[in-house]
PASEBA-1860 file (N, C-alpha, C; in nm, 3 decimals):
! residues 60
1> XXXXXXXX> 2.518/-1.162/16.998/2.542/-1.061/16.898/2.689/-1.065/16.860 ~ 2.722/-1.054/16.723/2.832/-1.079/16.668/2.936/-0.918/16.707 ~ 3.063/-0.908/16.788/3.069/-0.795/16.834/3.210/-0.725/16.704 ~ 3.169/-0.784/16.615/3.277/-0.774/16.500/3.173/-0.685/16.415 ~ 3.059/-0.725/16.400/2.962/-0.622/16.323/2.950/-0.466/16.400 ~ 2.947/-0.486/16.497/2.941/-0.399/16.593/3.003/-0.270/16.583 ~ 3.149/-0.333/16.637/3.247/-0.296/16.593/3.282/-0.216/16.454 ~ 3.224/-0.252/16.399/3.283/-0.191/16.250/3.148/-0.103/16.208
9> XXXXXXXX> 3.020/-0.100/16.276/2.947/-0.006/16.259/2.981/0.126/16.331 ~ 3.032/0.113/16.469/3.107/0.163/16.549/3.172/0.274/16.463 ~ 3.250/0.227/16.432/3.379/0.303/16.366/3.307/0.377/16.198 ~ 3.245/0.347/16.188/3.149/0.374/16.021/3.070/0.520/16.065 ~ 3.015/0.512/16.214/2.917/0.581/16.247/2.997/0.717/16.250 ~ 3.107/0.707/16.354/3.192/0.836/16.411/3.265/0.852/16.293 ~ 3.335/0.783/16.209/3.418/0.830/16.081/3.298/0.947/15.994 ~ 3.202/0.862/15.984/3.093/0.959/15.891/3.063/1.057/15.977
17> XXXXXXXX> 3.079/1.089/16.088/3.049/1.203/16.155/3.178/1.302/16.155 ~ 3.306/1.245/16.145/3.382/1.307/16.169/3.401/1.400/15.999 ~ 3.343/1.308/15.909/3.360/1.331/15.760/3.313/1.423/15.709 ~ 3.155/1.431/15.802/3.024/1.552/15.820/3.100/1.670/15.856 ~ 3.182/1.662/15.966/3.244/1.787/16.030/3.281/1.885/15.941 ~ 3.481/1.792/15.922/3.538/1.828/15.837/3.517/1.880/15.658 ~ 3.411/1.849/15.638/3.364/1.877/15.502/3.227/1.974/15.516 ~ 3.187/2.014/15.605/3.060/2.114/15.614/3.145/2.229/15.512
25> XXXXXXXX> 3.223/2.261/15.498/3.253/2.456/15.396/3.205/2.393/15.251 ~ 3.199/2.267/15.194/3.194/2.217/15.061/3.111/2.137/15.028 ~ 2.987/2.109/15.130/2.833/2.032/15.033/2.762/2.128/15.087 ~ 2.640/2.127/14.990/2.534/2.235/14.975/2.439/2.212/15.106 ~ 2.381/2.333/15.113/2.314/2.295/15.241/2.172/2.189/15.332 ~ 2.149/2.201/15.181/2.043/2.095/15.206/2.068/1.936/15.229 ~ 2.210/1.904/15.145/2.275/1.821/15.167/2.333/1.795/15.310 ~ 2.364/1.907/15.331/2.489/1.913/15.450/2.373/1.875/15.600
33> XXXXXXXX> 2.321/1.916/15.582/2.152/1.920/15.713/2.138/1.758/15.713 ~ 2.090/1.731/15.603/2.046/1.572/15.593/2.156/1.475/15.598 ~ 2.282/1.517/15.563/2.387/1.421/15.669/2.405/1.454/15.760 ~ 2.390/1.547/15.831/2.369/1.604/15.955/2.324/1.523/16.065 ~ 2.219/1.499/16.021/2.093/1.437/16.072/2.097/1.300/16.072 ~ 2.117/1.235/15.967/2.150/1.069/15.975/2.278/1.080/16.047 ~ 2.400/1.121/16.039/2.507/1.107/16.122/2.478/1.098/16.272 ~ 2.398/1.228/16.298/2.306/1.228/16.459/2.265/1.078/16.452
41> XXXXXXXX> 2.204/1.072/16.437/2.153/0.908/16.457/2.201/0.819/16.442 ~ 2.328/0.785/16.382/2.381/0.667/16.342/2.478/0.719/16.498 ~ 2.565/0.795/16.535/2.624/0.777/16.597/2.567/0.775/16.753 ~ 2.415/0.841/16.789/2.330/0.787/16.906/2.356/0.633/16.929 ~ 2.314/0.595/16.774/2.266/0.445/16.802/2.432/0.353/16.827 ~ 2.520/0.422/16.776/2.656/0.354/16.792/2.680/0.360/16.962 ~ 2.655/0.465/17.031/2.644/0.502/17.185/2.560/0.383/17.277 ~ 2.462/0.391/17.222/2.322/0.306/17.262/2.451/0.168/17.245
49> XXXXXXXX> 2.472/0.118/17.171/2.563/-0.010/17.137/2.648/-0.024/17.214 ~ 2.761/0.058/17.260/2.829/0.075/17.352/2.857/0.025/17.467 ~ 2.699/0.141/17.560/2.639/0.072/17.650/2.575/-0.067/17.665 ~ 2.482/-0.058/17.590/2.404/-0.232/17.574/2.547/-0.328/17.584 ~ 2.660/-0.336/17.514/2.786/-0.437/17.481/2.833/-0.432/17.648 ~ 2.818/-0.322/17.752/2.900/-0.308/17.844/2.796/-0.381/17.935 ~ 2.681/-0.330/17.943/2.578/-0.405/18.081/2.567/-0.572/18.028 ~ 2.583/-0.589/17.894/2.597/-0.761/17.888/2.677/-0.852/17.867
57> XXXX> 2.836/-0.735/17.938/2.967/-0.821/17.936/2.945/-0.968/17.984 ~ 2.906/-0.957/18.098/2.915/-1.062/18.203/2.842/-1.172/18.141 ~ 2.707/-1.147/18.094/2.648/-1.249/18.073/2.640/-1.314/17.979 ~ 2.656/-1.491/17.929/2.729/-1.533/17.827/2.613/-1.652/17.788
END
């Protein structure tokens, strides 16, 4: 696995979460829920990545 893609999903996942945060007083709510929600998940799966990258340091 290419750990440059990774990487930069990585950082895509938590930026858009951090983006979700900081901007909840100014998108509507129905909006605001449903990035909510994909953010939840994009940044699980950035976690999930994390781990998986760490238990298959070793093996090459």
């Amino acid at each position: 696995m290419d750990p440059t893609s990774t990487i930069i999903f990585i950082i895509a996942a938590f930026s858009l979460g951090a983006i979700v945060i900081l901007k909840r007083d100014s998108m509507r709510p129905g909006m605001r829920r449903g990035l909510a929600m994909i953010s939840i998940a994009f940044i699980a799966f950035a976690f999930f990545l994390i781990v998986y990258a760490f238990f298959t340091m070793g093996a090459a």
